[in-house]
Biopython code that builds the backbone (N, CA, C, O; Angstrom):
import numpy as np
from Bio.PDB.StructureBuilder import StructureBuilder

atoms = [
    (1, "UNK", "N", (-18.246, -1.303, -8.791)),
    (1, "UNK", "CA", (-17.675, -0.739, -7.591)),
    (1, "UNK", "C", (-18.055, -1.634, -6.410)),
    (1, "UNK", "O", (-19.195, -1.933, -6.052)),
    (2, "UNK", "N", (-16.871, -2.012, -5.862)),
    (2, "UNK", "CA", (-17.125, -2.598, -4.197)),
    (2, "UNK", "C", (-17.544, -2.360, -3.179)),
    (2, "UNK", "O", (-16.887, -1.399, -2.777)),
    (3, "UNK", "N", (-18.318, -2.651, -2.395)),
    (3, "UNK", "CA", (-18.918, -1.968, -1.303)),
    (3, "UNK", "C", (-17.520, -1.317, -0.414)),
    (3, "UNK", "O", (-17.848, -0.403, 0.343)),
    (4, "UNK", "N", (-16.230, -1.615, -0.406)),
    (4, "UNK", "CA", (-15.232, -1.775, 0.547)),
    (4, "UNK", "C", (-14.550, -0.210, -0.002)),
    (4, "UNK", "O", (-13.824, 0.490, 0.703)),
    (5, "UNK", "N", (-15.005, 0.146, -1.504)),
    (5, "UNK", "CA", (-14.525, 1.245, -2.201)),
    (5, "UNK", "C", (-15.281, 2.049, -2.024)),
    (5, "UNK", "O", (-14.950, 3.185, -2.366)),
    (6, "UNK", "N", (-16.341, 1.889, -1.546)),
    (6, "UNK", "CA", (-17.533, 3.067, -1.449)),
    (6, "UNK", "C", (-17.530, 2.806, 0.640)),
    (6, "UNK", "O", (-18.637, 2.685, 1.166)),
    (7, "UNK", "N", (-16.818, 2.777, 1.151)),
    (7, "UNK", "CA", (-16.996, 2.970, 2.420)),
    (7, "UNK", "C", (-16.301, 3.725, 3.309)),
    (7, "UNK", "O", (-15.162, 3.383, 3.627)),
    (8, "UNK", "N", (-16.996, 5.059, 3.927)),
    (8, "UNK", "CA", (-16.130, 5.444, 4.889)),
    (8, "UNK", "C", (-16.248, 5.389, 5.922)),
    (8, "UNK", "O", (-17.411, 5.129, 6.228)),
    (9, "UNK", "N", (-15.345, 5.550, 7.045)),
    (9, "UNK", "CA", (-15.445, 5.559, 8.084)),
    (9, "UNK", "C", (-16.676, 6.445, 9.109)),
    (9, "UNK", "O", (-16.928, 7.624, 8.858)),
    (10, "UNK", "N", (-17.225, 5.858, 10.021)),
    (10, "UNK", "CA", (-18.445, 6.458, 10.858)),
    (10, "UNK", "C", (-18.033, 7.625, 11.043)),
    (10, "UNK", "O", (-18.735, 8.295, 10.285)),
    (11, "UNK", "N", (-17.375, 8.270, 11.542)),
    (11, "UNK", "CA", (-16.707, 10.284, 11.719)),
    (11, "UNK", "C", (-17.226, 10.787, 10.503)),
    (11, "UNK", "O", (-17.867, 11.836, 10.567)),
    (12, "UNK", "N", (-17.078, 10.267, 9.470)),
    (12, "UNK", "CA", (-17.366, 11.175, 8.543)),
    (12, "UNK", "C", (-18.724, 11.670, 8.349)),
    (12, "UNK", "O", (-19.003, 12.560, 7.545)),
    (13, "UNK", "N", (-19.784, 10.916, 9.300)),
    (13, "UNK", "CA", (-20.910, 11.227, 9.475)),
    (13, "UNK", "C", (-21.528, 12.415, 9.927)),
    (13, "UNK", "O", (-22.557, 13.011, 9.609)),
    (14, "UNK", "N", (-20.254, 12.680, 11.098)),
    (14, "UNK", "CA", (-19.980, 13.485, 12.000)),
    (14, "UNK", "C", (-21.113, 15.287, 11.852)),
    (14, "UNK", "O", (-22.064, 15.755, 12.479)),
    (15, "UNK", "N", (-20.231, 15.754, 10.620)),
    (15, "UNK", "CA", (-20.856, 17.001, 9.770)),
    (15, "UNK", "C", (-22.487, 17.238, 10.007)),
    (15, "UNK", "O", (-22.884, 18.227, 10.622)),
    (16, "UNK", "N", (-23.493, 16.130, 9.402)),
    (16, "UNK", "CA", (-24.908, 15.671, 9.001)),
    (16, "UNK", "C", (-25.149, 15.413, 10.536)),
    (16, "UNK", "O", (-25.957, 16.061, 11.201)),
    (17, "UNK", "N", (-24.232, 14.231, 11.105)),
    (17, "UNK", "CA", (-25.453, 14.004, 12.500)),
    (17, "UNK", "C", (-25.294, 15.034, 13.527)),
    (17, "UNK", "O", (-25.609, 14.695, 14.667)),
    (18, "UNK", "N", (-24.946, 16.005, 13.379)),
    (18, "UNK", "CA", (-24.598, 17.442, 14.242)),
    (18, "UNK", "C", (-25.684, 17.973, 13.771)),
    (18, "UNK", "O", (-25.973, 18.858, 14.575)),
    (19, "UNK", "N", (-26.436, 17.953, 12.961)),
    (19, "UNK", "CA", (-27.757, 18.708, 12.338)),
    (19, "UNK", "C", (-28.649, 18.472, 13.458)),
    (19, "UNK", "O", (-29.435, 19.283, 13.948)),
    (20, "UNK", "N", (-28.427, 17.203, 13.828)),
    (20, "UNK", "CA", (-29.347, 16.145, 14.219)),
    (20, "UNK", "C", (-29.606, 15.854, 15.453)),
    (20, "UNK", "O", (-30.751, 15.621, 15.838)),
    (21, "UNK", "N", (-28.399, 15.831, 16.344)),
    (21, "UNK", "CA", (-27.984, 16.089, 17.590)),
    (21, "UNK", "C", (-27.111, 17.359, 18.195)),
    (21, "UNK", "O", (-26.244, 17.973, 17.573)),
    (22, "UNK", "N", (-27.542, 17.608, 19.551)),
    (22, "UNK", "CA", (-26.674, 18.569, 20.183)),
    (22, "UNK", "C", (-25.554, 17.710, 20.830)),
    (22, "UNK", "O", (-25.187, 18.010, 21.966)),
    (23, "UNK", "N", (-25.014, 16.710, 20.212)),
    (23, "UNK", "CA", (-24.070, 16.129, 20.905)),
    (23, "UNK", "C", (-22.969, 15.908, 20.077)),
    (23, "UNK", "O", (-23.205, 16.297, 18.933)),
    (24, "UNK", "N", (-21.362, 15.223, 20.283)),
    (24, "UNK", "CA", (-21.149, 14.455, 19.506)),
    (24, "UNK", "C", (-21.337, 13.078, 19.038)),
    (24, "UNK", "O", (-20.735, 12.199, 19.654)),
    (25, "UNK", "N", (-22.209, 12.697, 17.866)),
    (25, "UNK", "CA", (-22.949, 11.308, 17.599)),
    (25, "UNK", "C", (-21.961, 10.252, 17.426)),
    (25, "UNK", "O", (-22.293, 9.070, 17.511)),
    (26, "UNK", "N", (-20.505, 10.692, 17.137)),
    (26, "UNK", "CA", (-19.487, 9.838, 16.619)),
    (26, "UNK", "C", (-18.820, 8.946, 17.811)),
    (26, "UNK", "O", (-18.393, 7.822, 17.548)),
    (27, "UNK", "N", (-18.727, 9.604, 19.432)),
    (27, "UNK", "CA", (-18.694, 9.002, 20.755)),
    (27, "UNK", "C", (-19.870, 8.122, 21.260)),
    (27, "UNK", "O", (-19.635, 7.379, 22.213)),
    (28, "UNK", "N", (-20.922, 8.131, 20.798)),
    (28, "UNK", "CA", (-21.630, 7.434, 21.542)),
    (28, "UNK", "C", (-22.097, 5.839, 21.154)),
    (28, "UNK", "O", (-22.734, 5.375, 20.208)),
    (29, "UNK", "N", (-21.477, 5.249, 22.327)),
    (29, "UNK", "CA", (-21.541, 4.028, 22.169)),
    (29, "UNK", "C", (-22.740, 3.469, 21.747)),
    (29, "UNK", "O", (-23.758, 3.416, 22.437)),
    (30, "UNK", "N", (-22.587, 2.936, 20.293)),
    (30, "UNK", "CA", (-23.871, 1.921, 19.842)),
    (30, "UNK", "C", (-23.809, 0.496, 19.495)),
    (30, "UNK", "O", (-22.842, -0.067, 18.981)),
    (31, "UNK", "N", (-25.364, -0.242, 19.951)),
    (31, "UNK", "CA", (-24.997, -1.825, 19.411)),
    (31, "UNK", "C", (-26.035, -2.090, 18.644)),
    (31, "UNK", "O", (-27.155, -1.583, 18.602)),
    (32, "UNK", "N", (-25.476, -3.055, 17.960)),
    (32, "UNK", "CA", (-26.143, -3.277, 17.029)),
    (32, "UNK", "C", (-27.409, -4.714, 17.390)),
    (32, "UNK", "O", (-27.351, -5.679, 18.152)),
    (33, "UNK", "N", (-28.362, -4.270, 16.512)),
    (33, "UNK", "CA", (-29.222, -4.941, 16.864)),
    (33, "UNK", "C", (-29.608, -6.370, 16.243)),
    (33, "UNK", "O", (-30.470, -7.179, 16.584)),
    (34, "UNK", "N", (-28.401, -6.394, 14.925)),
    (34, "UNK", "CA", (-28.183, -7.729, 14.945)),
    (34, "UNK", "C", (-27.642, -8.981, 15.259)),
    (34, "UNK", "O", (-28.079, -10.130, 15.319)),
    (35, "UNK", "N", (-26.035, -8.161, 15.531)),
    (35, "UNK", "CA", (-24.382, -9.484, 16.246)),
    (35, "UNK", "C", (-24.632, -8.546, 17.986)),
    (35, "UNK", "O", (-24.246, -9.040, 19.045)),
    (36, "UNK", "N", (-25.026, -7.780, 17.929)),
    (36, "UNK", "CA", (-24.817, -6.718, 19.274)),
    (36, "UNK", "C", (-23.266, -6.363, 19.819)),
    (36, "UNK", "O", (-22.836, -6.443, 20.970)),
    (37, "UNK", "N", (-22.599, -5.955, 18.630)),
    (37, "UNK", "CA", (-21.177, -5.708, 18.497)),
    (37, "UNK", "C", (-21.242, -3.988, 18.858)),
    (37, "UNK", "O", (-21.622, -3.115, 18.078)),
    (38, "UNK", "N", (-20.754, -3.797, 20.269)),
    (38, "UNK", "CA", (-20.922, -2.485, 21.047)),
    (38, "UNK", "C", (-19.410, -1.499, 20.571)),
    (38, "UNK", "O", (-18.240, -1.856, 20.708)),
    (39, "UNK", "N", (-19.909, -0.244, 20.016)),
    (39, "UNK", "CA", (-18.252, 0.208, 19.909)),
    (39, "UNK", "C", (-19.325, 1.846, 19.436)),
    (39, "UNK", "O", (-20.551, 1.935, 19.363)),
    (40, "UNK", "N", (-18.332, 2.860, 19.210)),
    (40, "UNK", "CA", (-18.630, 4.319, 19.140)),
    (40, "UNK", "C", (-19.143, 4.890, 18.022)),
    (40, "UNK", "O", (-18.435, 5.805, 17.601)),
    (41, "UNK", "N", (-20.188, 4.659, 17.353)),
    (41, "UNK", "CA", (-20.758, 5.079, 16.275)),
    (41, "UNK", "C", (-19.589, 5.388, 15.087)),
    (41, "UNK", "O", (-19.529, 4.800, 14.007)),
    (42, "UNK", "N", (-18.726, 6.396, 15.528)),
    (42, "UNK", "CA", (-17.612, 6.593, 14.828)),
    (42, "UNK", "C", (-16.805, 5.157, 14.128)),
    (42, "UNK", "O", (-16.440, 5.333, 12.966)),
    (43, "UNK", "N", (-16.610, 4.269, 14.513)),
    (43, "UNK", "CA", (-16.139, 2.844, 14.588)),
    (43, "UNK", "C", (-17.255, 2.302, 13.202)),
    (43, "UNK", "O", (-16.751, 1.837, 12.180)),
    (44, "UNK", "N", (-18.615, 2.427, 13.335)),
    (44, "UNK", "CA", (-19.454, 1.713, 12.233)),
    (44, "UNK", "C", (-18.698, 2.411, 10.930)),
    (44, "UNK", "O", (-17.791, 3.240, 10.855)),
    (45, "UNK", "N", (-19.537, 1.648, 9.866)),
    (45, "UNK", "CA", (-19.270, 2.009, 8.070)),
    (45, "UNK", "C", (-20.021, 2.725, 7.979)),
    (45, "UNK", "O", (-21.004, 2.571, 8.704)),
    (46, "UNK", "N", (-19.986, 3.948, 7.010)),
    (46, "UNK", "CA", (-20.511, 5.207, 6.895)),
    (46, "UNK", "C", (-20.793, 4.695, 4.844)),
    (46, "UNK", "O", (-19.978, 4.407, 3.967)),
    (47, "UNK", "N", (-21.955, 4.780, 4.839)),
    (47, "UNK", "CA", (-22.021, 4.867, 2.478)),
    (47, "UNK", "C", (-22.765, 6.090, 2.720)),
    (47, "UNK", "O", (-23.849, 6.135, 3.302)),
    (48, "UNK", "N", (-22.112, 7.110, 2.230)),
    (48, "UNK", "CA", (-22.623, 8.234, 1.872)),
    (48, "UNK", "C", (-22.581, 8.561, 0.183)),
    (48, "UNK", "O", (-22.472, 9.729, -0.191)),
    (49, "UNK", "N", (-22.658, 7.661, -0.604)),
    (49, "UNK", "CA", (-22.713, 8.459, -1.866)),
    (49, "UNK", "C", (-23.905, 7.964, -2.324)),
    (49, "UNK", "O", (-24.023, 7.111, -3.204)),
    (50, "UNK", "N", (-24.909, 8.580, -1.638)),
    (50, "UNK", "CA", (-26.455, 8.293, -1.851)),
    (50, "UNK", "C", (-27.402, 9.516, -1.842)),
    (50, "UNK", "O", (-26.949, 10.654, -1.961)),
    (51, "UNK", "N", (-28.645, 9.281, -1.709)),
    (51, "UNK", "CA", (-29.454, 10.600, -1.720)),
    (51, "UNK", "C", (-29.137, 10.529, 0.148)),
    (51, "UNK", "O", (-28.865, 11.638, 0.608)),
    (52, "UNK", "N", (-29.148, 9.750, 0.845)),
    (52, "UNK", "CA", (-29.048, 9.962, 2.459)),
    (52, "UNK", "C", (-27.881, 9.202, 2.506)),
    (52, "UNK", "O", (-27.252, 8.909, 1.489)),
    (53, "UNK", "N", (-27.437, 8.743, 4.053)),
    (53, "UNK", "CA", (-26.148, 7.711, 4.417)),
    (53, "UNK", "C", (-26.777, 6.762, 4.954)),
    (53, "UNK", "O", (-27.896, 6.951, 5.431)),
    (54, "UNK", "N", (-26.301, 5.818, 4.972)),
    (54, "UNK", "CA", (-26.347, 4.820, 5.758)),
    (54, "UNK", "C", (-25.307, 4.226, 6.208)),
    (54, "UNK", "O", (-24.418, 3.803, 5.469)),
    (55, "UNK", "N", (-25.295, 4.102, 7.796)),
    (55, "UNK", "CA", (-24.454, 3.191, 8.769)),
    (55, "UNK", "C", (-24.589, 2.091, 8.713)),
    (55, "UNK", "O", (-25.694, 1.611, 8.967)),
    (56, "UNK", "N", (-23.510, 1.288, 8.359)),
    (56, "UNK", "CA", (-23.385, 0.048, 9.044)),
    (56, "UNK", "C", (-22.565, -0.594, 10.071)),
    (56, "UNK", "O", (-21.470, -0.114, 10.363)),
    (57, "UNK", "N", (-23.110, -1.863, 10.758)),
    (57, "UNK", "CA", (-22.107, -2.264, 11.432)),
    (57, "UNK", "C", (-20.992, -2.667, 11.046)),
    (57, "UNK", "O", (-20.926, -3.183, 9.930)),
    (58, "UNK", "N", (-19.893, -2.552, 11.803)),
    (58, "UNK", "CA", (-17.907, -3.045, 11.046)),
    (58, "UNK", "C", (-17.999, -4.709, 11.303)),
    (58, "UNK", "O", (-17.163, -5.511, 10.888)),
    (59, "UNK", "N", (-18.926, -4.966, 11.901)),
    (59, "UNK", "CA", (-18.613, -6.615, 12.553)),
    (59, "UNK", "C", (-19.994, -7.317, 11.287)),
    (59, "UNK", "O", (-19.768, -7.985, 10.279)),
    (60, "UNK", "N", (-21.081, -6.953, 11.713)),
    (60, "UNK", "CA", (-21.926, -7.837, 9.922)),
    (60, "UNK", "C", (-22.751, -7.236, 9.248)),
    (60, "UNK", "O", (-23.758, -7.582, 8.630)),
    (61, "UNK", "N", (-22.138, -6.108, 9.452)),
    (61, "UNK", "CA", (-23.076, -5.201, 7.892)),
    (61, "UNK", "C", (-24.163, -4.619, 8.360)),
    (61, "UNK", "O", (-24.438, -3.629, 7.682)),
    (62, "UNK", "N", (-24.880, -4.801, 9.205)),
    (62, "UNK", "CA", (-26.277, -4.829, 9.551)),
    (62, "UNK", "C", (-26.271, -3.147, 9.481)),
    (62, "UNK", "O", (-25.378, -2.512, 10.040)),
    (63, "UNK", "N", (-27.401, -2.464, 8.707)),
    (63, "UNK", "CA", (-27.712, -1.279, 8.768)),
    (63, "UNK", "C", (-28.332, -0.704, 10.033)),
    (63, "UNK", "O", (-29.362, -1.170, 10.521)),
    (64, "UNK", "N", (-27.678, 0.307, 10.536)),
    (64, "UNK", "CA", (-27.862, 0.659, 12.220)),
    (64, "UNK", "C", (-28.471, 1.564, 11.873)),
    (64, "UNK", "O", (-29.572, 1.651, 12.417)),
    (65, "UNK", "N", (-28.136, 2.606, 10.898)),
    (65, "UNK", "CA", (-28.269, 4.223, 11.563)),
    (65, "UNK", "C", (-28.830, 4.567, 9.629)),
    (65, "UNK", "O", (-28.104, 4.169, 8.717)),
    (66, "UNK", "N", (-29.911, 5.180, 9.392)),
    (66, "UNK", "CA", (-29.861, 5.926, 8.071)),
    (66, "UNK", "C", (-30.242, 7.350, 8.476)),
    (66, "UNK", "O", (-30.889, 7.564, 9.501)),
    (67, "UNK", "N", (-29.818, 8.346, 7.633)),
    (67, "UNK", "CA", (-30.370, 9.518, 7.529)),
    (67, "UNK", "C", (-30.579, 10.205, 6.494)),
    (67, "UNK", "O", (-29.710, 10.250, 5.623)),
    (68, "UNK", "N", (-31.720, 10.861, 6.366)),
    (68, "UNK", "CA", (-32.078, 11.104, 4.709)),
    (68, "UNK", "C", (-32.147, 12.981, 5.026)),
    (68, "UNK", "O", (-32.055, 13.351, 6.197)),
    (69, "UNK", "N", (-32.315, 14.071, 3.860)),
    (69, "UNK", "CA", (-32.786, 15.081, 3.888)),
    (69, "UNK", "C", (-33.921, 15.380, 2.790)),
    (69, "UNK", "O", (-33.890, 15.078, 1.597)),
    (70, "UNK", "N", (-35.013, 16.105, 3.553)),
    (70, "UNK", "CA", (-35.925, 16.145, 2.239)),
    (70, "UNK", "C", (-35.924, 17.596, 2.693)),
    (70, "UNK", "O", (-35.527, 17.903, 3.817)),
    (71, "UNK", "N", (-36.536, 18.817, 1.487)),
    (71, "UNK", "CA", (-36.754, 20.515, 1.853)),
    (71, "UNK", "C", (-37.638, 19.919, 3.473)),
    (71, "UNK", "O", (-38.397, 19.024, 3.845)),
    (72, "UNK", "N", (-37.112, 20.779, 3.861)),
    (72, "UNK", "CA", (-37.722, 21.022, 5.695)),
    (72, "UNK", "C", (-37.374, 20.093, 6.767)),
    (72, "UNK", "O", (-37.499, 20.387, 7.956)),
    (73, "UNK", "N", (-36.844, 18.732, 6.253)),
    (73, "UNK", "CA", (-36.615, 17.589, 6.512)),
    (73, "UNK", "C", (-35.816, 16.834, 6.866)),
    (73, "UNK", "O", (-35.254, 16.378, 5.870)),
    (74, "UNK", "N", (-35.258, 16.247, 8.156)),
    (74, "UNK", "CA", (-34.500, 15.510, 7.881)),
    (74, "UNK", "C", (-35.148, 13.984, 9.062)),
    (74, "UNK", "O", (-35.627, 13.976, 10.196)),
    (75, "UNK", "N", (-34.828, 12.868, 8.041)),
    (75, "UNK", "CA", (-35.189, 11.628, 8.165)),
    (75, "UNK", "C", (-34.118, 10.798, 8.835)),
    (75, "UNK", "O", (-32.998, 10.754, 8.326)),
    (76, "UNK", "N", (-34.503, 9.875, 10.384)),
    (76, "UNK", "CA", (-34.142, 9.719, 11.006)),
    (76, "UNK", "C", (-34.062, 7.911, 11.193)),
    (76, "UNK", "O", (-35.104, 7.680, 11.807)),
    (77, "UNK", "N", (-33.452, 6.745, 11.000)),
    (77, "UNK", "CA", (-34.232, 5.768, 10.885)),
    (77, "UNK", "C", (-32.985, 5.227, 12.307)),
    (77, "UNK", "O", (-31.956, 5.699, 11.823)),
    (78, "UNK", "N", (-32.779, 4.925, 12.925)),
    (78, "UNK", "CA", (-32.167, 3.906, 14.059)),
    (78, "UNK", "C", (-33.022, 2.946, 14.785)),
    (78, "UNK", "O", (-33.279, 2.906, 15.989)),
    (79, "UNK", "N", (-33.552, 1.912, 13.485)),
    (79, "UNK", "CA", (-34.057, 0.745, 13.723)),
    (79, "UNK", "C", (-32.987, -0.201, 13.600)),
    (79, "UNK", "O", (-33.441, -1.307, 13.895)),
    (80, "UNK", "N", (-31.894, -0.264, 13.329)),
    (80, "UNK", "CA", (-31.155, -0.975, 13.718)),
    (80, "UNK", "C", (-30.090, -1.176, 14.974)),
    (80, "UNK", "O", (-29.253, -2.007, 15.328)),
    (81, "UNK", "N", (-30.571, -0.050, 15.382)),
    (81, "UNK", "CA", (-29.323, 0.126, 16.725)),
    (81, "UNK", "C", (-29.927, -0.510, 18.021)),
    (81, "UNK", "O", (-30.487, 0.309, 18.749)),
    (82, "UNK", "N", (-29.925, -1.811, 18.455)),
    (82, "UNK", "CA", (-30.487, -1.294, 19.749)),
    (82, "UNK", "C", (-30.586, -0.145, 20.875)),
    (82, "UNK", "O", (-31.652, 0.379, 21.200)),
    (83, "UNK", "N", (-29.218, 0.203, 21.473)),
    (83, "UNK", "CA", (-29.105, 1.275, 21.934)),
    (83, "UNK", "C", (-28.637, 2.157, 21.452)),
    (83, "UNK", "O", (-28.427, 1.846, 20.279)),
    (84, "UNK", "N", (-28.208, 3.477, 21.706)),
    (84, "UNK", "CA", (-27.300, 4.382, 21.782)),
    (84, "UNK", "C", (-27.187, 5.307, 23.333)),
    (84, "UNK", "O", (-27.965, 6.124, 23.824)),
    (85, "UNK", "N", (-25.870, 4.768, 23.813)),
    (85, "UNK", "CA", (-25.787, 5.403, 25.336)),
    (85, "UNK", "C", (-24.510, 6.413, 25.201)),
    (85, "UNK", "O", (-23.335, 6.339, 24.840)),
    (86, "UNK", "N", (-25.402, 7.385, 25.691)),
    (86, "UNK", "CA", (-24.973, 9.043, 25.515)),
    (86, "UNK", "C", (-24.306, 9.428, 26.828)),
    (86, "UNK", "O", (-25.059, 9.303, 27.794)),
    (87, "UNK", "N", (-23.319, 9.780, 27.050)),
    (87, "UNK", "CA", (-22.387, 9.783, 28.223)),
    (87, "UNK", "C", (-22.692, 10.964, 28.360)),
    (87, "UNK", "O", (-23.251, 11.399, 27.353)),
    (88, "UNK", "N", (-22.521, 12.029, 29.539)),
    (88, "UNK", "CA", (-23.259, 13.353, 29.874)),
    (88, "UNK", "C", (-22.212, 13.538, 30.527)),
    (88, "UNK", "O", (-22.062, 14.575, 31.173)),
]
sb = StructureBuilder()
sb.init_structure("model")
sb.init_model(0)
sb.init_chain("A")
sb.init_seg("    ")
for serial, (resi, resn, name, xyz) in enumerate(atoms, 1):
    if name == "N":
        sb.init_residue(resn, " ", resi, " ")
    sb.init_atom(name, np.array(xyz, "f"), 0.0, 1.0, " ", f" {name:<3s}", serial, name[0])
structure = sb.get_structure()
C-alpha cells in the first residue's frame, strides 16, 4: 500500500481534534517547521489508519501534528508545527 492510498485529507481530523480543542483545528493557519509552507491545518495530510494520526505537511511530508489516545488520555505531539495562529 502507498502512502498516497492511505492519505486523507486534514478535515478529516476534524472529529478527534475537537476532543482536543474548543476551536475549529481545521482553520487554523499552520507552518511547518520544516519548508515553513503556511496554509489551514485542514490543507495538511491526515494517516489515520494507525493506533493515533498523524499530520503531515502537503508541500514535504514533514510530520506536524500527531495525536494518540490512551484510557484517560489523549497525546498531543506539535513538534513539528512551528506555529499555529488561532484567529478569535
Amino acid at each position: 500500500m502507498t502512502t498516497d492510498s492511505r492519505r486523507l485529507d486534514g478535515n478529516a481530523a476534524a472529529g478527534r481534534l475537537a476532543d482536543v480543542f474548543a476551536f475549529d483545528a481545521t482553520v487554523v493557519q499552520t507552518r511547518c517547521g520544516t519548508c515553513g509552507t503556511r496554509a489551514p491545518l485542514g490543507q495538511y495530510h491526515l494517516y489515520a489508519d494507525a493506533p493515533g494520526m498523524v499530520v503531515r505537511c502537503p508541500a514535504c511530508e514533514n510530520v506536524v501534528l500527531r495525536v494518540a489516545q490512551t484510557p484517560g488520555h489523549t497525546w498531543l505531539d506539535l513538534g513539528g508545527a512551528v506555529t499555529l495562529d488561532i484567529a478569535e
